[in-house]
mmCIF entry with sequence, helices, sheets and N, C-alpha, C, O atoms, coordinates in Angstrom:
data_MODEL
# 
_entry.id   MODEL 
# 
_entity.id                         1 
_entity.type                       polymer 
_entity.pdbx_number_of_molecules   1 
# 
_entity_poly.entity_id                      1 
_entity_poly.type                           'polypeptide(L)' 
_entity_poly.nstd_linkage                   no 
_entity_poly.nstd_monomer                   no 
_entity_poly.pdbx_seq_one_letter_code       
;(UNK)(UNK)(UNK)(UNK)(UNK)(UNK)(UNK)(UNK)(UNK)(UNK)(UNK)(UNK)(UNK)(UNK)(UNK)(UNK)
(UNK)(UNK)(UNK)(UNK)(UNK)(UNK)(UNK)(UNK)(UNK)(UNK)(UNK)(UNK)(UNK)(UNK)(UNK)(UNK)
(UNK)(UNK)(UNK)
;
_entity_poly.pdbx_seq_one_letter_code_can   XXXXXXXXXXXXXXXXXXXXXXXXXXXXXXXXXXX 
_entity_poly.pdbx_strand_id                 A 
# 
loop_
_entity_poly_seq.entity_id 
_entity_poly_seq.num 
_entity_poly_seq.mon_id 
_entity_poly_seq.hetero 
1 1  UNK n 
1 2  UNK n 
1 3  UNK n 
1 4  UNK n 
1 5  UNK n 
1 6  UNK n 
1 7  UNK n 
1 8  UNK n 
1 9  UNK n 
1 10 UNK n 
1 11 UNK n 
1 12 UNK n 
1 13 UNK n 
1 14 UNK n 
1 15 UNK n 
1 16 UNK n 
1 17 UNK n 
1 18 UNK n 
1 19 UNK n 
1 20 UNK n 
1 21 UNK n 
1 22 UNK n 
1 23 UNK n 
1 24 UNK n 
1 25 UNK n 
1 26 UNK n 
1 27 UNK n 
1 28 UNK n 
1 29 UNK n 
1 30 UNK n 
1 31 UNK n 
1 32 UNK n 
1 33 UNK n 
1 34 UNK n 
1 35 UNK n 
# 
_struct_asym.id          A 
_struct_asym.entity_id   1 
# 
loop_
_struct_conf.conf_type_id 
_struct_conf.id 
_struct_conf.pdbx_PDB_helix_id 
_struct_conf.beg_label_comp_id 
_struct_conf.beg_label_asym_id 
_struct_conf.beg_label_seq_id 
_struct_conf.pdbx_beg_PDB_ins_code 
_struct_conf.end_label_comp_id 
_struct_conf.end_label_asym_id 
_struct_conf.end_label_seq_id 
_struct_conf.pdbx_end_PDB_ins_code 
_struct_conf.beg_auth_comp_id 
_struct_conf.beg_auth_asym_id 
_struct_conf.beg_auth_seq_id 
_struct_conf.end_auth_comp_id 
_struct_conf.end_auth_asym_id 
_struct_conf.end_auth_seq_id 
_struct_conf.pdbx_PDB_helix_class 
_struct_conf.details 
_struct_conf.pdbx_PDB_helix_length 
HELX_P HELX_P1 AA1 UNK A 4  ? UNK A 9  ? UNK A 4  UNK A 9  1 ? 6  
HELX_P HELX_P2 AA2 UNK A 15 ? UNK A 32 ? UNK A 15 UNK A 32 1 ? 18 
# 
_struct_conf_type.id          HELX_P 
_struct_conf_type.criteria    ? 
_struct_conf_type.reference   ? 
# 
loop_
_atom_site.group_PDB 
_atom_site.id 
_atom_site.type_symbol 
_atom_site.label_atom_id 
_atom_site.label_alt_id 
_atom_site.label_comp_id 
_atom_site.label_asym_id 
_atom_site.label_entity_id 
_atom_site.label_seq_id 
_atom_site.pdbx_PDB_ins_code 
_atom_site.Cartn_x 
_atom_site.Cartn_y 
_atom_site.Cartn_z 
_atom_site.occupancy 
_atom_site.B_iso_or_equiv 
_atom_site.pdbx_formal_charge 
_atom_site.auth_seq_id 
_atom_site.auth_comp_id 
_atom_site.auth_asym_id 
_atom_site.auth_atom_id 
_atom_site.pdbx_PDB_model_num 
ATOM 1   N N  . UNK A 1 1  ? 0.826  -1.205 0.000   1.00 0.00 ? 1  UNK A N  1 
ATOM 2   C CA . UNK A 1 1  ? 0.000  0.000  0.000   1.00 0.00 ? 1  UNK A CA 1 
ATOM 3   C C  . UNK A 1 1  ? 0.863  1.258  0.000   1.00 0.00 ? 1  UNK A C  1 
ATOM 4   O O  . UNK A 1 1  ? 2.072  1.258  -0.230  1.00 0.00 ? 1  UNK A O  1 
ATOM 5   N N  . UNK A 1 2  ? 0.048  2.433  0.308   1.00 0.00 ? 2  UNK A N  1 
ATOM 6   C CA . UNK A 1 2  ? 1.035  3.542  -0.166  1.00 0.00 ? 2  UNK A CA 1 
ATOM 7   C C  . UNK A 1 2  ? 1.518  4.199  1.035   1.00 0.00 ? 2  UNK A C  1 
ATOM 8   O O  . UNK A 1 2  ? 1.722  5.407  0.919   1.00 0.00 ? 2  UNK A O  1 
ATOM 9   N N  . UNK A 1 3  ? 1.705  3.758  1.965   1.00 0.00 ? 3  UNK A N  1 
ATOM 10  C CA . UNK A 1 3  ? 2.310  4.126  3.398   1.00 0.00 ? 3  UNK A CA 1 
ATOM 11  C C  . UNK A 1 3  ? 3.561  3.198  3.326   1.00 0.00 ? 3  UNK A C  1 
ATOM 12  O O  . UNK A 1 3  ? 4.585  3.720  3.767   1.00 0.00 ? 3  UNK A O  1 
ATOM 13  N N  . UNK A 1 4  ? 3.700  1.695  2.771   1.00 0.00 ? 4  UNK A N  1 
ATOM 14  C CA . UNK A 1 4  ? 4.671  1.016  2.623   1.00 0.00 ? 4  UNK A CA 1 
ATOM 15  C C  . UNK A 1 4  ? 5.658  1.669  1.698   1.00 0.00 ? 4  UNK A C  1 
ATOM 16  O O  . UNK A 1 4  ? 6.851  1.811  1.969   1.00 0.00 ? 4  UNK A O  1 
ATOM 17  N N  . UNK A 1 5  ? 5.127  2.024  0.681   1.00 0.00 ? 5  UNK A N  1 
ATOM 18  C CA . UNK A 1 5  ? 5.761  2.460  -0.634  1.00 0.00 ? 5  UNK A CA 1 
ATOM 19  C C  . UNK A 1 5  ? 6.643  3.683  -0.037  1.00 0.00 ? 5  UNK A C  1 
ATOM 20  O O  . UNK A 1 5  ? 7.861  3.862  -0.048  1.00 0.00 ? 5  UNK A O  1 
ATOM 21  N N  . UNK A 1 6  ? 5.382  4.602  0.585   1.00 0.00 ? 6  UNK A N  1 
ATOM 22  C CA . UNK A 1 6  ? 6.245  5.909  0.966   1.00 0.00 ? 6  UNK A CA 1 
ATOM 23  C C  . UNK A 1 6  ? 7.530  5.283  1.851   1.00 0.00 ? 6  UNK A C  1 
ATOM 24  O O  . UNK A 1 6  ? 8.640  5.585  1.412   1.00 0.00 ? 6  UNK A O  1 
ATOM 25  N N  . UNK A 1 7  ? 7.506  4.784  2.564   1.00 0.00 ? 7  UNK A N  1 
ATOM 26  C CA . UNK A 1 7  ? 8.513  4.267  3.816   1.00 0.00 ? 7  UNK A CA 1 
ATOM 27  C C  . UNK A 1 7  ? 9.618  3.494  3.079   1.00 0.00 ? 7  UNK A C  1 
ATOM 28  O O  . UNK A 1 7  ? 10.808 3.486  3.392   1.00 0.00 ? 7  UNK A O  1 
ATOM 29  N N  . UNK A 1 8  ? 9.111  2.921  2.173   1.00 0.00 ? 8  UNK A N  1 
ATOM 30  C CA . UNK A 1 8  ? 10.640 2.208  1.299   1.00 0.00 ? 8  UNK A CA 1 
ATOM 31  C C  . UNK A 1 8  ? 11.469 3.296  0.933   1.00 0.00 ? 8  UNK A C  1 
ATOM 32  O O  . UNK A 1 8  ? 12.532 3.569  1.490   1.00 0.00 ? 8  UNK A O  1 
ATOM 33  N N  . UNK A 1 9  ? 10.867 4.030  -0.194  1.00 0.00 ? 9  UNK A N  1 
ATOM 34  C CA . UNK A 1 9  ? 11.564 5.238  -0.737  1.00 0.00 ? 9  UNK A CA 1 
ATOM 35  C C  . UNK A 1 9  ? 11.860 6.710  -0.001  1.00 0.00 ? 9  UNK A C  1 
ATOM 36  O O  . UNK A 1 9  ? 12.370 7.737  -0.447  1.00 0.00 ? 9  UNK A O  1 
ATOM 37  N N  . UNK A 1 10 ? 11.427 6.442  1.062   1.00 0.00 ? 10 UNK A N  1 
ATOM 38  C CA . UNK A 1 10 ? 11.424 7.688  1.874   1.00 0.00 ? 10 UNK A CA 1 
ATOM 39  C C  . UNK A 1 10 ? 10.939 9.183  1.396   1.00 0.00 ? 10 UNK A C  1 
ATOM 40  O O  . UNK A 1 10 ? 11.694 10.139 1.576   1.00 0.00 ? 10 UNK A O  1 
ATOM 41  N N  . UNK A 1 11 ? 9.506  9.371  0.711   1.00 0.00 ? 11 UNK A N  1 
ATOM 42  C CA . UNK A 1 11 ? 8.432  10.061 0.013   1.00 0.00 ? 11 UNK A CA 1 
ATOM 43  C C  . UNK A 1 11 ? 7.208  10.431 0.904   1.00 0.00 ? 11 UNK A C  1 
ATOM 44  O O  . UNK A 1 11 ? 6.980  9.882  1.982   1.00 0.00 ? 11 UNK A O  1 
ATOM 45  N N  . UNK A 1 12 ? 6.551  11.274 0.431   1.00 0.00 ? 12 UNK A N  1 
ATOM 46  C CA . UNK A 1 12 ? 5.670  11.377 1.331   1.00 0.00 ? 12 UNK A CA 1 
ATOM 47  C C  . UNK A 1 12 ? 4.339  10.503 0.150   1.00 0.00 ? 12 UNK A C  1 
ATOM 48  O O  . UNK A 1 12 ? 4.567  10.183 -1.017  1.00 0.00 ? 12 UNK A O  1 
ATOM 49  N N  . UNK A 1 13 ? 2.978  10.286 0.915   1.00 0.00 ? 13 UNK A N  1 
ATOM 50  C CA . UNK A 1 13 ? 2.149  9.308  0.222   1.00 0.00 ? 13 UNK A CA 1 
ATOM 51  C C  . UNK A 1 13 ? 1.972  10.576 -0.833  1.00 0.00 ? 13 UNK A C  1 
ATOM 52  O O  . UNK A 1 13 ? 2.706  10.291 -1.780  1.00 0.00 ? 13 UNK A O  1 
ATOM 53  N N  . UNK A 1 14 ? 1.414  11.680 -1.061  1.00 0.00 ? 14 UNK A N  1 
ATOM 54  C CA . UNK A 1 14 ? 1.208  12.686 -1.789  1.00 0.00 ? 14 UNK A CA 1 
ATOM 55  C C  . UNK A 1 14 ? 2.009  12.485 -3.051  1.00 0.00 ? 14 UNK A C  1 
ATOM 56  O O  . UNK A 1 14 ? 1.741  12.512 -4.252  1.00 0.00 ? 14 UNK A O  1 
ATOM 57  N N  . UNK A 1 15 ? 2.960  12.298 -2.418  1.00 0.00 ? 15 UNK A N  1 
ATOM 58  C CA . UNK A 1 15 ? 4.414  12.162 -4.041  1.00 0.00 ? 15 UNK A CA 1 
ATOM 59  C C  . UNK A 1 15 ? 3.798  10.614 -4.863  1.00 0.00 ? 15 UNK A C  1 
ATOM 60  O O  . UNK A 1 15 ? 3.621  10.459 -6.071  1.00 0.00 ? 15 UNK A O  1 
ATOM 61  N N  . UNK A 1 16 ? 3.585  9.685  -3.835  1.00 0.00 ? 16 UNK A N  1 
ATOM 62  C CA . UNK A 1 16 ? 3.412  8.290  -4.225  1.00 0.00 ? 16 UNK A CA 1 
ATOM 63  C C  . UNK A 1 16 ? 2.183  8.410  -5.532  1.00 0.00 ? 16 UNK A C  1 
ATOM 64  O O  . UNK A 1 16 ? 2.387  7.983  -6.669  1.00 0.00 ? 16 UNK A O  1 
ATOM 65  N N  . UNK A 1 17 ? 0.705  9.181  -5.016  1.00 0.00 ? 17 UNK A N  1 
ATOM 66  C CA . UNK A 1 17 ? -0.461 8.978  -5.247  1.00 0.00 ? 17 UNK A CA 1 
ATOM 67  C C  . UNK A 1 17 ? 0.017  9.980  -6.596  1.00 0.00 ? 17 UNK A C  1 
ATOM 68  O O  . UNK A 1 17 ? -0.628 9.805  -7.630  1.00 0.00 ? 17 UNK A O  1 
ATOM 69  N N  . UNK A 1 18 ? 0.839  10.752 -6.608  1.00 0.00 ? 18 UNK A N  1 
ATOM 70  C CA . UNK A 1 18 ? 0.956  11.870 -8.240  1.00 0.00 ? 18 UNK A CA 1 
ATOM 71  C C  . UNK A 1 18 ? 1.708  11.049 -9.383  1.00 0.00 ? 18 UNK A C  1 
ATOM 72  O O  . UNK A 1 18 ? 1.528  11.025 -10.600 1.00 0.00 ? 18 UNK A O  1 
ATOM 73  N N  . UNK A 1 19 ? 2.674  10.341 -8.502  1.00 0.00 ? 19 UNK A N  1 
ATOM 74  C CA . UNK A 1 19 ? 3.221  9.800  -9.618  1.00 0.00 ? 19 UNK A CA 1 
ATOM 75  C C  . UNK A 1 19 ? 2.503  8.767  -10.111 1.00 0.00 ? 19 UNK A C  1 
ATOM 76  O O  . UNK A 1 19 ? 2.719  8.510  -11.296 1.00 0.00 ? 19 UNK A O  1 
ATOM 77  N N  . UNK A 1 20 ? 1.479  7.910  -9.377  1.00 0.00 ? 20 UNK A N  1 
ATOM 78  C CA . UNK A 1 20 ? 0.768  6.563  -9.920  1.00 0.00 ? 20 UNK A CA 1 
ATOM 79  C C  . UNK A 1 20 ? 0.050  7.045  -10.816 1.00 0.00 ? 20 UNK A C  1 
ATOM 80  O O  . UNK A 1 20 ? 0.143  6.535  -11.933 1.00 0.00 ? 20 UNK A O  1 
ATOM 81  N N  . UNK A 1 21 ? -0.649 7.886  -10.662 1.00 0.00 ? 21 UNK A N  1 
ATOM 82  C CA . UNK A 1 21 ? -1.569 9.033  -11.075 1.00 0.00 ? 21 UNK A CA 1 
ATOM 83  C C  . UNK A 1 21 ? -0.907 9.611  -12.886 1.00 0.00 ? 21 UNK A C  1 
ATOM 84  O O  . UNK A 1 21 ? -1.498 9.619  -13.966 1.00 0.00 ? 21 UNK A O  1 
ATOM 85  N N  . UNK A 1 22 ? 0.150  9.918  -12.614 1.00 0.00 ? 22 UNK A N  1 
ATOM 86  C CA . UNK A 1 22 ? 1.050  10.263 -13.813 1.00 0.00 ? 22 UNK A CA 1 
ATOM 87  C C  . UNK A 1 22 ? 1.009  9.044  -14.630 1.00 0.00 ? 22 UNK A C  1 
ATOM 88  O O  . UNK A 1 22 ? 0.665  8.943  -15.808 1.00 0.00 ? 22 UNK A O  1 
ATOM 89  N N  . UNK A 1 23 ? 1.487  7.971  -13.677 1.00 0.00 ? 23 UNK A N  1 
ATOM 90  C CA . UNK A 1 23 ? 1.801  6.538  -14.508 1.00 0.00 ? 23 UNK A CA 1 
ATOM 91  C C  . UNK A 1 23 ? 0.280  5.823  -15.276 1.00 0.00 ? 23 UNK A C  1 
ATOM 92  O O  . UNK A 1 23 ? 0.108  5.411  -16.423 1.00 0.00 ? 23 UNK A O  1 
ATOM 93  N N  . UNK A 1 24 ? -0.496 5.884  -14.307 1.00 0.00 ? 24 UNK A N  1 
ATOM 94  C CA . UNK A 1 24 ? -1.625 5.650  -15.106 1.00 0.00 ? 24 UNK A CA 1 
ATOM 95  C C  . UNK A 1 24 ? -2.583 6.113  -16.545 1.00 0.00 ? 24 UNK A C  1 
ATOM 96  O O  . UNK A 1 24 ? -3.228 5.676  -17.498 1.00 0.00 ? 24 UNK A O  1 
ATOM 97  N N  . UNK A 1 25 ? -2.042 7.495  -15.765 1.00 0.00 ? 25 UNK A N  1 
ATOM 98  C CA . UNK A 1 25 ? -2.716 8.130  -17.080 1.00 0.00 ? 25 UNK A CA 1 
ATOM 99  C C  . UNK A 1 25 ? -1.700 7.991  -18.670 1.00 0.00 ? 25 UNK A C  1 
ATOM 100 O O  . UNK A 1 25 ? -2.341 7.701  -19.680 1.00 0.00 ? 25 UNK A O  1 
ATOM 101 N N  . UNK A 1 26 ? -0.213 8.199  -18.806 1.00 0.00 ? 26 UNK A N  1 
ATOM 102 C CA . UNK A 1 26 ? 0.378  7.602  -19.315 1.00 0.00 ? 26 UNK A CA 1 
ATOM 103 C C  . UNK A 1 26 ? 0.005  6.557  -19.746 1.00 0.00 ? 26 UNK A C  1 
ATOM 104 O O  . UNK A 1 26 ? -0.372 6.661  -20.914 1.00 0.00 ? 26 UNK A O  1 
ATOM 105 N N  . UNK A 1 27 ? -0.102 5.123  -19.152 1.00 0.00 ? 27 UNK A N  1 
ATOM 106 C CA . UNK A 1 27 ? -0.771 4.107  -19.876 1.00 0.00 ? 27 UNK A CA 1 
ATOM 107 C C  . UNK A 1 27 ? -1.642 3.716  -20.583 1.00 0.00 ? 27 UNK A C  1 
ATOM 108 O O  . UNK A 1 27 ? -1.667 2.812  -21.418 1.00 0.00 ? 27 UNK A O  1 
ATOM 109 N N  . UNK A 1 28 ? -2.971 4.978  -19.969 1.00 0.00 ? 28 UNK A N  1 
ATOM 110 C CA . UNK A 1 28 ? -3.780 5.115  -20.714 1.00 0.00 ? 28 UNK A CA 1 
ATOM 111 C C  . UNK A 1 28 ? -4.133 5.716  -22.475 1.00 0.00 ? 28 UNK A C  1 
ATOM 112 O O  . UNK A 1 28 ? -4.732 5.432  -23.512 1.00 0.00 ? 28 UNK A O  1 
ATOM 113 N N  . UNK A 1 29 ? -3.295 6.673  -21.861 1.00 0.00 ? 29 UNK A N  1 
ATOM 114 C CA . UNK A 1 29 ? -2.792 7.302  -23.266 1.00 0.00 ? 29 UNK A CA 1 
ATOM 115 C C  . UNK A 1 29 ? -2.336 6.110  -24.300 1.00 0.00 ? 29 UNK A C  1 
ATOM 116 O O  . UNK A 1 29 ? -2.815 5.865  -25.408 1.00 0.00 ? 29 UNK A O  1 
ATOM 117 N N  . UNK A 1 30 ? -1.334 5.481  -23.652 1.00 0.00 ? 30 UNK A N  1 
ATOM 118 C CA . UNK A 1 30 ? -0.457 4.801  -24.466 1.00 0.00 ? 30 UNK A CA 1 
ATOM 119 C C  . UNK A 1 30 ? -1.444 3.304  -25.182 1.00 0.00 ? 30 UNK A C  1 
ATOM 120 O O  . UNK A 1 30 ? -1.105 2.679  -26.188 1.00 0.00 ? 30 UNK A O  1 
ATOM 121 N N  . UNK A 1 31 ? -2.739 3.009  -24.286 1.00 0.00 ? 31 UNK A N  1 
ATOM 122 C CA . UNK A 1 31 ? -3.411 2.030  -25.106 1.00 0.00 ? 31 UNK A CA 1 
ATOM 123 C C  . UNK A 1 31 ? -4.276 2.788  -25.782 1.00 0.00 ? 31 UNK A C  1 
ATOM 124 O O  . UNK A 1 31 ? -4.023 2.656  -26.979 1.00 0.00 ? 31 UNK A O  1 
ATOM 125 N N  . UNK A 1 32 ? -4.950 3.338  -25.654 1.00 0.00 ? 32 UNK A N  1 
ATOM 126 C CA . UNK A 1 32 ? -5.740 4.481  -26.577 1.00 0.00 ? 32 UNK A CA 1 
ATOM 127 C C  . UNK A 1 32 ? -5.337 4.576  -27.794 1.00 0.00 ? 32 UNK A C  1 
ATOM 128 O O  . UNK A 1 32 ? -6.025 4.476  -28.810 1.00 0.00 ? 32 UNK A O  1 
ATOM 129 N N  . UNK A 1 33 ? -4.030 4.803  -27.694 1.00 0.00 ? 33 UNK A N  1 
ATOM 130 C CA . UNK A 1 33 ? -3.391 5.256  -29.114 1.00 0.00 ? 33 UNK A CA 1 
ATOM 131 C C  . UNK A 1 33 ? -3.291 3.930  -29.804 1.00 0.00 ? 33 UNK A C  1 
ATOM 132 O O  . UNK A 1 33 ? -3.091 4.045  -31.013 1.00 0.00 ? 33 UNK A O  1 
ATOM 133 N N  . UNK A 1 34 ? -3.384 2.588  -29.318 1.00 0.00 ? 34 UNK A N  1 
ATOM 134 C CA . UNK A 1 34 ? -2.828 1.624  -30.259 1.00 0.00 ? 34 UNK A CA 1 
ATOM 135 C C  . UNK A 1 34 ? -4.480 1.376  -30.543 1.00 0.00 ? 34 UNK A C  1 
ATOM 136 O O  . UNK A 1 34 ? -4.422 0.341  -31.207 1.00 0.00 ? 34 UNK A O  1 
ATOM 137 N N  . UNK A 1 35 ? -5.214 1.548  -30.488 1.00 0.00 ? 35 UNK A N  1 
ATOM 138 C CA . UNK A 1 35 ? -6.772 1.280  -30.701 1.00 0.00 ? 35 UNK A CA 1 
ATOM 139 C C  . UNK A 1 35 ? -7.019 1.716  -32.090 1.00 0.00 ? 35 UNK A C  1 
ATOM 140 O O  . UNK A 1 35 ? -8.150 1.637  -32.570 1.00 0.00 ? 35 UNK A O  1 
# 
Protein backbone atom coordinates (compact mmCIF):
# COMPACT_ATOMS: atom_id res chain seq x y z
CA UNK A 1 0.00 0.00 0.00
CA UNK A 2 1.04 3.54 -0.17
CA UNK A 3 2.31 4.13 3.40
CA UNK A 4 4.67 1.02 2.62
CA UNK A 5 5.76 2.46 -0.63
CA UNK A 6 6.25 5.91 0.97
CA UNK A 7 8.51 4.27 3.82
CA UNK A 8 10.64 2.21 1.30
CA UNK A 9 11.56 5.24 -0.74
CA UNK A 10 11.42 7.69 1.87
CA UNK A 11 8.43 10.06 0.01
CA UNK A 12 5.67 11.38 1.33
CA UNK A 13 2.15 9.31 0.22
CA UNK A 14 1.21 12.69 -1.79
CA UNK A 15 4.41 12.16 -4.04
CA UNK A 16 3.41 8.29 -4.23
CA UNK A 17 -0.46 8.98 -5.25
CA UNK A 18 0.96 11.87 -8.24
CA UNK A 19 3.22 9.80 -9.62
CA UNK A 20 0.77 6.56 -9.92
CA UNK A 21 -1.57 9.03 -11.08
CA UNK A 22 1.05 10.26 -13.81
CA UNK A 23 1.80 6.54 -14.51
CA UNK A 24 -1.62 5.65 -15.11
CA UNK A 25 -2.72 8.13 -17.08
CA UNK A 26 0.38 7.60 -19.32
CA UNK A 27 -0.77 4.11 -19.88
CA UNK A 28 -3.78 5.11 -20.71
CA UNK A 29 -2.79 7.30 -23.27
CA UNK A 30 -0.46 4.80 -24.47
CA UNK A 31 -3.41 2.03 -25.11
CA UNK A 32 -5.74 4.48 -26.58
CA UNK A 33 -3.39 5.26 -29.11
CA UNK A 34 -2.83 1.62 -30.26
CA UNK A 35 -6.77 1.28 -30.70
Amino acid sequence: NDREISKLYHVSRSAINSRRDRGLRKLQKLLNERE
